[in-house]
MARVEXGU-653162 format. One line per 8 residues: number of its first residue (from 1); for each residue x, y, z of N, C-alpha, C. Coordinates in Angstrom, 2 decimals. Layout:
! residues N
NUM> X/Y/Z/X/Y/Z/X/Y/Z ~ ...;
This chain:
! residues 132
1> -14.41/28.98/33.13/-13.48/29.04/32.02/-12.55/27.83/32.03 ~ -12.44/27.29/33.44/-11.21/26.39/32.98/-11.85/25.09/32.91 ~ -13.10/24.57/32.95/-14.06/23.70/32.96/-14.06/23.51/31.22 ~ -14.05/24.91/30.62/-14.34/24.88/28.65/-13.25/24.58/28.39 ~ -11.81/25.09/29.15/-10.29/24.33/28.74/-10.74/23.32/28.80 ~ -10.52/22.59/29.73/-10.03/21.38/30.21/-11.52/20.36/28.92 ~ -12.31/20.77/28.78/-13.17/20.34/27.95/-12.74/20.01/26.69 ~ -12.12/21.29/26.09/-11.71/21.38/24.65/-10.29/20.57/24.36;
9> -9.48/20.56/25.82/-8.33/19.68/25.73/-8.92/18.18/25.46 ~ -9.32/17.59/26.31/-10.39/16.03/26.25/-10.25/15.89/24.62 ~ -11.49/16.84/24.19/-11.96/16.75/22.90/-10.77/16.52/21.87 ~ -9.55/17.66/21.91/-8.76/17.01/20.89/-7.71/16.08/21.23 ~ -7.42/16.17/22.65/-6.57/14.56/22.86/-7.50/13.10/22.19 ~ -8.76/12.90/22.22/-9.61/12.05/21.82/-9.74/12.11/19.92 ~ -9.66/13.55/19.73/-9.73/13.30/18.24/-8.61/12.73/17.99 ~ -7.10/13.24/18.30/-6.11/12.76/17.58/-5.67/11.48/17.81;
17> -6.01/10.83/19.06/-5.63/9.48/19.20/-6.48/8.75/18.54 ~ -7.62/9.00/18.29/-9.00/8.12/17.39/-8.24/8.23/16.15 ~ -7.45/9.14/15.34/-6.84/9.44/14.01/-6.00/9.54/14.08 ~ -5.47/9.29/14.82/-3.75/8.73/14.37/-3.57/7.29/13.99 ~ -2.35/7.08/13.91/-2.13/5.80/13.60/-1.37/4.49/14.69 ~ -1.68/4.54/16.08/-0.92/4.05/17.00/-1.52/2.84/17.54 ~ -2.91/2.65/16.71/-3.94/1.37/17.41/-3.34/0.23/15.97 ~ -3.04/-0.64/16.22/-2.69/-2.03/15.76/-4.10/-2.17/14.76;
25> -3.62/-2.89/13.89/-5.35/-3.51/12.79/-4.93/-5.03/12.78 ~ -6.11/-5.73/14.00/-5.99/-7.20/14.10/-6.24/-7.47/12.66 ~ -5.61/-8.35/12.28/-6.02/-9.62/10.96/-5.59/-8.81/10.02 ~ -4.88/-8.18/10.05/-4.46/-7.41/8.76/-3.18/-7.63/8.72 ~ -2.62/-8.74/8.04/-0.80/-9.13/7.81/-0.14/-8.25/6.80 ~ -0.97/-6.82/6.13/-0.30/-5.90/5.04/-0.11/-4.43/6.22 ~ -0.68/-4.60/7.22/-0.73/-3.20/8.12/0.70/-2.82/7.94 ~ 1.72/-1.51/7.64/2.14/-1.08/7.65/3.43/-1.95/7.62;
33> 3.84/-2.31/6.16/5.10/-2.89/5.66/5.47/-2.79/4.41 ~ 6.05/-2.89/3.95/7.23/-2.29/2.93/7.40/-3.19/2.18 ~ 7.72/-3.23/0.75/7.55/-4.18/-0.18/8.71/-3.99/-1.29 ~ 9.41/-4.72/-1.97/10.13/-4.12/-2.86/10.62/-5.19/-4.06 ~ 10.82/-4.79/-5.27/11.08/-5.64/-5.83/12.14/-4.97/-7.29 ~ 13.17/-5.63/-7.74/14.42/-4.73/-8.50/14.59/-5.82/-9.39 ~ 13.88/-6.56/-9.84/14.29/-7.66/-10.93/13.19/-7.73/-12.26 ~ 12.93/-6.56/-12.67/12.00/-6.27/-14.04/10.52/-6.47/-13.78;
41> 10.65/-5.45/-12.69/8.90/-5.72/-12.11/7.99/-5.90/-12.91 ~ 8.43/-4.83/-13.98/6.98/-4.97/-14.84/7.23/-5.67/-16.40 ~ 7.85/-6.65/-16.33/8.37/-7.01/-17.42/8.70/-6.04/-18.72 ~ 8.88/-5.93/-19.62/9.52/-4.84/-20.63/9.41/-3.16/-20.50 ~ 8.50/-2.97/-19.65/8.13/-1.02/-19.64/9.24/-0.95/-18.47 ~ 9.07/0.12/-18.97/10.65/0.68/-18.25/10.18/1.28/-16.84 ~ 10.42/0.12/-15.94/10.13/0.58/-14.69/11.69/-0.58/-14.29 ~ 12.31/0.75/-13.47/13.68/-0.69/-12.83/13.45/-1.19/-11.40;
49> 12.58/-0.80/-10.72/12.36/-1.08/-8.95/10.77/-0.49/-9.10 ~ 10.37/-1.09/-7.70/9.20/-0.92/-7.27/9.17/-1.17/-6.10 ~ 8.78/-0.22/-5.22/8.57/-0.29/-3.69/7.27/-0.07/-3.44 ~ 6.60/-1.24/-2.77/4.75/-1.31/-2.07/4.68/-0.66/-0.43 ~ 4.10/0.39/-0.12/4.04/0.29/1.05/2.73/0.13/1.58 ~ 2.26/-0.46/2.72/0.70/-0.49/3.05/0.71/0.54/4.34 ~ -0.27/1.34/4.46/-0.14/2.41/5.35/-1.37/2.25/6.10 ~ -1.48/3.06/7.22/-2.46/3.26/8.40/-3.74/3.50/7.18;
57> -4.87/3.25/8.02/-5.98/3.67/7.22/-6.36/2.70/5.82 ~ -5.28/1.67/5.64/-5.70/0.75/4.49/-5.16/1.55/3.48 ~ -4.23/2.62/3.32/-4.07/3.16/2.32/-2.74/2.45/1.62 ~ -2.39/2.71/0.78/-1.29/2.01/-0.36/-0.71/3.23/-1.35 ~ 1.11/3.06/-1.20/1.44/3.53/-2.20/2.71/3.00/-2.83 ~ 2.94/3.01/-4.33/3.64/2.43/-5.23/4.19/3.16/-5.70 ~ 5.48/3.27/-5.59/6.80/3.95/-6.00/7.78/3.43/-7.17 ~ 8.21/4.13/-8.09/9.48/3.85/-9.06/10.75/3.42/-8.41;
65> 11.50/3.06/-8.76/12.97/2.82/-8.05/14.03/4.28/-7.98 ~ 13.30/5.62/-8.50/13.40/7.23/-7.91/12.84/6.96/-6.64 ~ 12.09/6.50/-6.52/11.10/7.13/-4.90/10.55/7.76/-5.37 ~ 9.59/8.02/-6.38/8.65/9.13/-6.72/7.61/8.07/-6.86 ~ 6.63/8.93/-6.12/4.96/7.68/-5.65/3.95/8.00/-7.61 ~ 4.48/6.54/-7.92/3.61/6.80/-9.18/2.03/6.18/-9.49 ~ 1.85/5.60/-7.85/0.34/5.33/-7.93/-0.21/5.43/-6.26 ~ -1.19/5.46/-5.90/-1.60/5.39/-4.70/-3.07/4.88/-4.50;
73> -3.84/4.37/-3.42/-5.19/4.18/-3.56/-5.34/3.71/-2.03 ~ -6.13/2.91/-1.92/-6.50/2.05/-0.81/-6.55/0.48/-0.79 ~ -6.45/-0.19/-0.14/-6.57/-1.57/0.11/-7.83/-1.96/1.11 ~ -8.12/-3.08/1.00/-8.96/-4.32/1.72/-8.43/-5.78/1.97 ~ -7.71/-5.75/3.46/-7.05/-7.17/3.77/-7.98/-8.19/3.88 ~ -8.14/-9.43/3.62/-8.71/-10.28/3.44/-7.86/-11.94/3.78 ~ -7.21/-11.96/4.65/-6.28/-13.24/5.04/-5.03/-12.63/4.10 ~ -4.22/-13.26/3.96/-2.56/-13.42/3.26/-2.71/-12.67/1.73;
81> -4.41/-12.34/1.61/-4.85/-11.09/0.19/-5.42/-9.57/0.36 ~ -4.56/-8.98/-0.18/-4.82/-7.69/-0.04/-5.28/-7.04/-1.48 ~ -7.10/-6.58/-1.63/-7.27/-6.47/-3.16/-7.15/-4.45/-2.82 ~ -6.54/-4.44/-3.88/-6.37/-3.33/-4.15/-7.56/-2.22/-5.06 ~ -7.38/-0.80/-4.46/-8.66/-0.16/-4.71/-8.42/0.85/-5.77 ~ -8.30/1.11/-6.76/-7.88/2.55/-8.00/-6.18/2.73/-7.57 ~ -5.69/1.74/-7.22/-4.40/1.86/-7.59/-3.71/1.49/-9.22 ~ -3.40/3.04/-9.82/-3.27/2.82/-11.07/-1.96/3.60/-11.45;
89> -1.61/3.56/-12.44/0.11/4.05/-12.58/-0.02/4.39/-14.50 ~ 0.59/5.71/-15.26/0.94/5.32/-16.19/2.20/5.60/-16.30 ~ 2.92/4.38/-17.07/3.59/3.46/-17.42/4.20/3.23/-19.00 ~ 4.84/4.10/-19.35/4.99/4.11/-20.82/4.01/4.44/-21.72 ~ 3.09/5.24/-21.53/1.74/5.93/-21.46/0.37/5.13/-21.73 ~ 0.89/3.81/-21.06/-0.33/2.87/-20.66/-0.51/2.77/-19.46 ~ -1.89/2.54/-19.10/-2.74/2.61/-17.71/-2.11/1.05/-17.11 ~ -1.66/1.10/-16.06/-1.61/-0.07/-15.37/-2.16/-0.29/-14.43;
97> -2.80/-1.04/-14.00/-4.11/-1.16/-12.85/-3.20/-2.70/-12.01 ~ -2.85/-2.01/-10.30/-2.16/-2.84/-9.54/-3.90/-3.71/-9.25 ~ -4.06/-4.60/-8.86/-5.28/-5.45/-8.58/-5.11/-5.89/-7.01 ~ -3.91/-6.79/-7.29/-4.06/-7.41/-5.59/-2.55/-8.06/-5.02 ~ -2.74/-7.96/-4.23/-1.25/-8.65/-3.20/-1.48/-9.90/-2.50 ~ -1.12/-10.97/-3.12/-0.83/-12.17/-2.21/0.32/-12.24/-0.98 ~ 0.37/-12.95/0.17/1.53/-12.65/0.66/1.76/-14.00/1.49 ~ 2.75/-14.39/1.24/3.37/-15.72/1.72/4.94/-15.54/2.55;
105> 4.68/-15.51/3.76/5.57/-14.95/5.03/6.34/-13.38/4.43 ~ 7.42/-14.06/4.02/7.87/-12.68/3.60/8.17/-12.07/2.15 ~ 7.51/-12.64/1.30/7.42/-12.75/-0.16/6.03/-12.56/-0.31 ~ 5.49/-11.11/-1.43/4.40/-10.60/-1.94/4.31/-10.88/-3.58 ~ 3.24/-11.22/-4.04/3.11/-11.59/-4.91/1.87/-10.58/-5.61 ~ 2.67/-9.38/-6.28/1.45/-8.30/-6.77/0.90/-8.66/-7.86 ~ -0.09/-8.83/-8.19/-0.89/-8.87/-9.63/-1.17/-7.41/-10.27 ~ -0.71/-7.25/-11.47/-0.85/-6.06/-12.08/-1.52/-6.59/-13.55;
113> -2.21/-5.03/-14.10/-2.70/-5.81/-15.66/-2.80/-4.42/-16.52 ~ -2.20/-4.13/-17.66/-1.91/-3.61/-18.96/-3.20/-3.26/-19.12 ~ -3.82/-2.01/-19.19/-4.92/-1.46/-20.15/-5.12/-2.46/-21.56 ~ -6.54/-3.14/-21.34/-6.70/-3.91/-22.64/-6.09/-5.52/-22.36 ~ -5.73/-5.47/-21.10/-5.03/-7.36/-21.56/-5.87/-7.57/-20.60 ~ -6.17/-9.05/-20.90/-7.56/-9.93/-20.10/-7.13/-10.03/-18.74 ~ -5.80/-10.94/-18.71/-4.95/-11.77/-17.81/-4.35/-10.67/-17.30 ~ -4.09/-10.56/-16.00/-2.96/-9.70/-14.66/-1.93/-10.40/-14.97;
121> -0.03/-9.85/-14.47/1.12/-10.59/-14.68/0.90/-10.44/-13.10 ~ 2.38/-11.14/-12.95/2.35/-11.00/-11.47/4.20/-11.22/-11.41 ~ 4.41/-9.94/-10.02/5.75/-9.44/-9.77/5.94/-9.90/-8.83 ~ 6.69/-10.37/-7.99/7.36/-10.99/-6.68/8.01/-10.27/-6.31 ~ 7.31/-9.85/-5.05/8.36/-8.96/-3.90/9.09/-9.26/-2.42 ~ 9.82/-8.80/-2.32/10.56/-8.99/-0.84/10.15/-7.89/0.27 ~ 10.17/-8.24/1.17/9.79/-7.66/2.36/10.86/-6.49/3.00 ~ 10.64/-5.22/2.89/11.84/-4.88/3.40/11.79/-4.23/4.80;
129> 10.70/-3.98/5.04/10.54/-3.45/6.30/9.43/-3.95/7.00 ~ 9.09/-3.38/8.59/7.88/-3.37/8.97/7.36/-2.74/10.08 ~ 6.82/-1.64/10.63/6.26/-1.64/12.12/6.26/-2.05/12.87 ~ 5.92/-3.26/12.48/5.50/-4.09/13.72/6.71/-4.37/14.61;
């Protein structure tokens, strides 16, 4: 009996450290940092702030200047570019599709694009936090 303990302990000390979030992601400069930007992110739709966070697992979420998460999805780091995966938001009851994050030390540069417009705008963010 204490051979199947000590077994079943192993097993979930190993699951939860494999799934948690405490192992580092080499080459990934978006791993778990904070993004923010309060100067008319989205040019005319009424959004007043926007906070980016990049999370364990490549995941992503995009917040109003409430703190209420009005889009979420996943990411793929790729050097100082992070393209973004069904991160979408509506927005004055248009679809806004976030695309991708440039990032130049501590300044992010999100590309977003309007249901129907060819061209992405792009919002400049500041860094406000980080893990690391």
């Amino acid at each position: 009996m204490k051979r199947i303990y000590l077994f079943g302990l192993a097993a979930f000390i190993s699951l939860t450290a494999f799934s948690s979030c405490i192992f580092e992601a080499p080459g990934d400069q978006f791993y778990r940092t904070l993004w923010n930007s309060s100067q008319v992110p989205l040019g005319p739709m009424t959004v007043d702030a926007l906070t980016l966070e990049f999370l364990c697992g490549e995941r992503v979420t995009l917040k109003d200047g409430s703190g209420i998460i009005i889009a979420h999805g996943t990411y793929s780091p790729d050097g100082n570019v992070a393209v973004l995966d069904e991160v979408i938001a509506v927005v004055d009851g248009i679809n806004v599709s976030f695309v991708e994050a440039h990032r130049n030390g501590d300044t992010l540069f999100l590309l977003w694009r309007p249901e129907g417009m060819m061209y992405p705008f792009t919002t400049a963010m500041e860094r406000r936090s980080s893990y690391e």
